[in-house]
N, C-alpha and C positions, 0 to 999 in steps of 0.2 A: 377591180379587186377580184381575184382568186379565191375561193375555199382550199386552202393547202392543208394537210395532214402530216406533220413530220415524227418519223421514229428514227429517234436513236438522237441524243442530245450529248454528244460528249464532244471530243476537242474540234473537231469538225462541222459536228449538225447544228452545236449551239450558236456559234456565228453567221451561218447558214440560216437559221432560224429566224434570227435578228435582221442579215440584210433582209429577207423576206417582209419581215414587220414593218420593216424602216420603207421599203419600196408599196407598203399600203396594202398589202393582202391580208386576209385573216387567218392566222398561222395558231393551226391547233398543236401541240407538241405531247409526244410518250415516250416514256426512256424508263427500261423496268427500274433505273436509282428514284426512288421516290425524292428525293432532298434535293436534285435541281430543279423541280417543281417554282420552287422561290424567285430562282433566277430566271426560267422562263416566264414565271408573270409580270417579273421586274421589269421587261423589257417591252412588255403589249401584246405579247403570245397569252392563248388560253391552254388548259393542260385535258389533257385525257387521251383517248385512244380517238380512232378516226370513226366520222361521223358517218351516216347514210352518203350527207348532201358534199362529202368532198368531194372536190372537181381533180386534185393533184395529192397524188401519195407521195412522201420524200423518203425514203429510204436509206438512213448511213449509219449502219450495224459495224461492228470491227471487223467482222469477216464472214467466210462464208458456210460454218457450221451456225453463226445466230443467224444467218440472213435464212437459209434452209429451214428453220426452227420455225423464225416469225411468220412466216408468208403467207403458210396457209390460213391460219389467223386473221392477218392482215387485208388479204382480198377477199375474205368473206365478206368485210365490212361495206363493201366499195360495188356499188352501182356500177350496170356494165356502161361502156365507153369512160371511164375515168380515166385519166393516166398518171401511170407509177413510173417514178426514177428513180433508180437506184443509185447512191452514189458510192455503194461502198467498195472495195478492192475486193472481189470473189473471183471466182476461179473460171475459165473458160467453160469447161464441163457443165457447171452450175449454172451454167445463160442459157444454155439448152431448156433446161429443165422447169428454170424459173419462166422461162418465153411460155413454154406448152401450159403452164400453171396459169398465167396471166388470160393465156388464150381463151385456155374453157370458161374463167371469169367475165369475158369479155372485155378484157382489161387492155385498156394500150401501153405497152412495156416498152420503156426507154431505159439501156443500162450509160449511167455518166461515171465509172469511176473516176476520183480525182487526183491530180497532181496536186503537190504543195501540201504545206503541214499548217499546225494552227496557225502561223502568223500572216499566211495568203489568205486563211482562211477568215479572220477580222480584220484584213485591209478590202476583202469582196476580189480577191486576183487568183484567184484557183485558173485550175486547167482540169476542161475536161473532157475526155475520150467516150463519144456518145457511139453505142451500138445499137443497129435496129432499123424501123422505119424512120427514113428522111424527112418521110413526113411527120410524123411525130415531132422528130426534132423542129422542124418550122412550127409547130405550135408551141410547141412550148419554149423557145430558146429564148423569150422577152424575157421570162421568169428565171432561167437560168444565167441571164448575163446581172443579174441585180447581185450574184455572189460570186461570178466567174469573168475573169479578163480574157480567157480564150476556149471557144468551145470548137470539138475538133470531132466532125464523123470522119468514121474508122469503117464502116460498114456495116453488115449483118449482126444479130444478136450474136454474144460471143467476142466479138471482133475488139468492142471498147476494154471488156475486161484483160482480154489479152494482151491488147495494146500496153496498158497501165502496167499489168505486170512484170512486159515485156522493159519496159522503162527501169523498175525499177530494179531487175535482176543486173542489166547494166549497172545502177546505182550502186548494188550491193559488191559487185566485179569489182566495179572499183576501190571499194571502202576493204578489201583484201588485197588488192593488186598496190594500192598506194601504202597501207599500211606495209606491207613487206618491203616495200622501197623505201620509205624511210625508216625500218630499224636495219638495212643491209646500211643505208646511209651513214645512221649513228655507232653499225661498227666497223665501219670503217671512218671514222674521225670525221666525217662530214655536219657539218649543219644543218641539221632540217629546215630550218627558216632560208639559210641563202640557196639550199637546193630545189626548195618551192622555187623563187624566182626565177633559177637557170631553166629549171622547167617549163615557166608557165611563154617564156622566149623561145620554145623549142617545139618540134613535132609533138610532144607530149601532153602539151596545153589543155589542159580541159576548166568546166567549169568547179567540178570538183575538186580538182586541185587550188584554183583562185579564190572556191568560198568556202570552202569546207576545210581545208589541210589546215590556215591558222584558227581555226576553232578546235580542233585536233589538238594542236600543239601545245595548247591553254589545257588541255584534259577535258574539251566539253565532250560529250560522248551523246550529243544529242537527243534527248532524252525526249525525243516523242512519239515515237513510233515503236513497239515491244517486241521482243528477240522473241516470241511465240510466233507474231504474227511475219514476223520477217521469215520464219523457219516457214511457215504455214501458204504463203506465197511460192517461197521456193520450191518447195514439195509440187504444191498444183503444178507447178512449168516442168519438176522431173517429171510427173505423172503426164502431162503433156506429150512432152518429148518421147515418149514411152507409148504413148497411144498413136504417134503418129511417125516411130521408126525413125527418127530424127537423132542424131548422135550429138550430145550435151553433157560431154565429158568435166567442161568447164562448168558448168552448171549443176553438175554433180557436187565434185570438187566444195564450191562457194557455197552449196547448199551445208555440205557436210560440216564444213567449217563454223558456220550458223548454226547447226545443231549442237555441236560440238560447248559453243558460247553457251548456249540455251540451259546446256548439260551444266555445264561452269557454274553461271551465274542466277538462274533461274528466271522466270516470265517477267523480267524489268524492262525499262523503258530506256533505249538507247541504240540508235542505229551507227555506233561504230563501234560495241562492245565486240564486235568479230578482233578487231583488234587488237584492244586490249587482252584478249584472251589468247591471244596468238603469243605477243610481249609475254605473255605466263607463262607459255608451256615449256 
């Protein structure tokens, strides 16, 4: 059994919490909502902020202005050699900074951002992009396979968060690229359902197209991940590209477009409202 400290209890941490519980560790939980308090006792978790005697800090804030906010906070509380994992999606820049922070604590810093949304996240099948010491990750990867089906070093601090984001800018490419293809589709008389299929028989094939277009088509607009934080991703990767002379014209472009939604619709939850907002203009 582990001493685990977990912050940030929302669609992510609170599953993550639970396999924790359920794999036998003692799983302290803080999340500034006071009123999942209930749900984390529900399940065999204790509530408050982290103790002296934590062995592992968990980390899955929505992004990386609250992760930047909590931390110094956060490693106060923590005995040097403990180790922190961050699970949350932040920004390449922000590894640097968090690493030197963790360092003068004497803190061993593993960043895992995660792949997959809530429903990987209570079946225990995440993916996650580990940056940092290797070693580290050998210690603690027993703990992390109790909520993740695939854990992946990336390399150096920095490297996981990149990775992730790097993922999901493709994800976002497409959720614009596929959406223009099917309303060029529908005006020109075409089918959106039988041009999926001609599709997914063709160079074009992706997974995107197989799981996501007829969810699409039904109007779900996937509603769990927020046009703030998708604008807020794409930003870190322009500022990226920008810091490191890299030409990300497309990347622009999809950011803008995201913005654009953001402008539209305001901080809701739905990662293919780029499209519908496109279908408006």
């Amino acid at each position: 059994m582990v001493e685990i400290a977990l912050a940030g209890a929302g669609r992510i941490g609170l599953p993550v919490a639970r396999h924790l519980v359920a794999a036998g560790h003692s799983v302290r939980v803080h999340d500034v909502r006071a009123e999942v308090e209930q749900l984390v006792t529900g399940f065999g978790a204790t509530w408050g902020e982290p103790l002296p005697e934590t062995a592992v800090l968990v980390t899955v804030l929505p992004g990386s202005p609250e992760l930047r906010s909590a931390i110094p906070g956060l490693l106060e509380r923590l005995r040097p050699g403990t180790i922190w994992l961050d699970l949350t999606s932040a920004s390449p820049a922000l590894g640097a900074e968090l690493a030197a922070a963790a360092s003068r604590y004497g803190i061993d810093y593993l960043e895992t951002p995660v792949g997959g949304g809530p429903d990987a996240a209570e079946a225990g099948g995440l993916t996650l992009y580990a940056g940092g010491e290797s070693a580290t990750l050998d210690r603690v990867e027993p703990i992390l396979r109790t909520f993740a089906r695939q854990v992946h070093y990336t390399g150096p601090h920095g490297s996981g968060y990149l990775t992730k984001l790097l993922v999901n800018l493709l994800w976002f490419n497409q959720v614009v690229a596929v959406g223009e293809v099917l309303m060029l589709a529908r005006s020109g008389g075409l089918d959106p359902a039988r041009l999926r299929e001609l599709l997914l028989n063709g160079p074009a094939a992706s997974a995107f197209i197989e799981d996501v277009v007829p969810r699409l088509l039904t109007g779900d607009q996937l509603a769990t991940f927020g046009l703030d934080r998708i604008v807020e991703e794409l930003e870190s990767l322009e500022d990226f590209a920008g810091q490191h002379e890299v030409p990300a014209a497309m990347t622009s472009l999809v950011t803008s477009i995201h913005r654009d939604a953001l402008a539209h619709f305001g901080p809701v939850d739905g990662e293919l409202l780029a499209i519908a907002h496109l279908e408006q203009a």
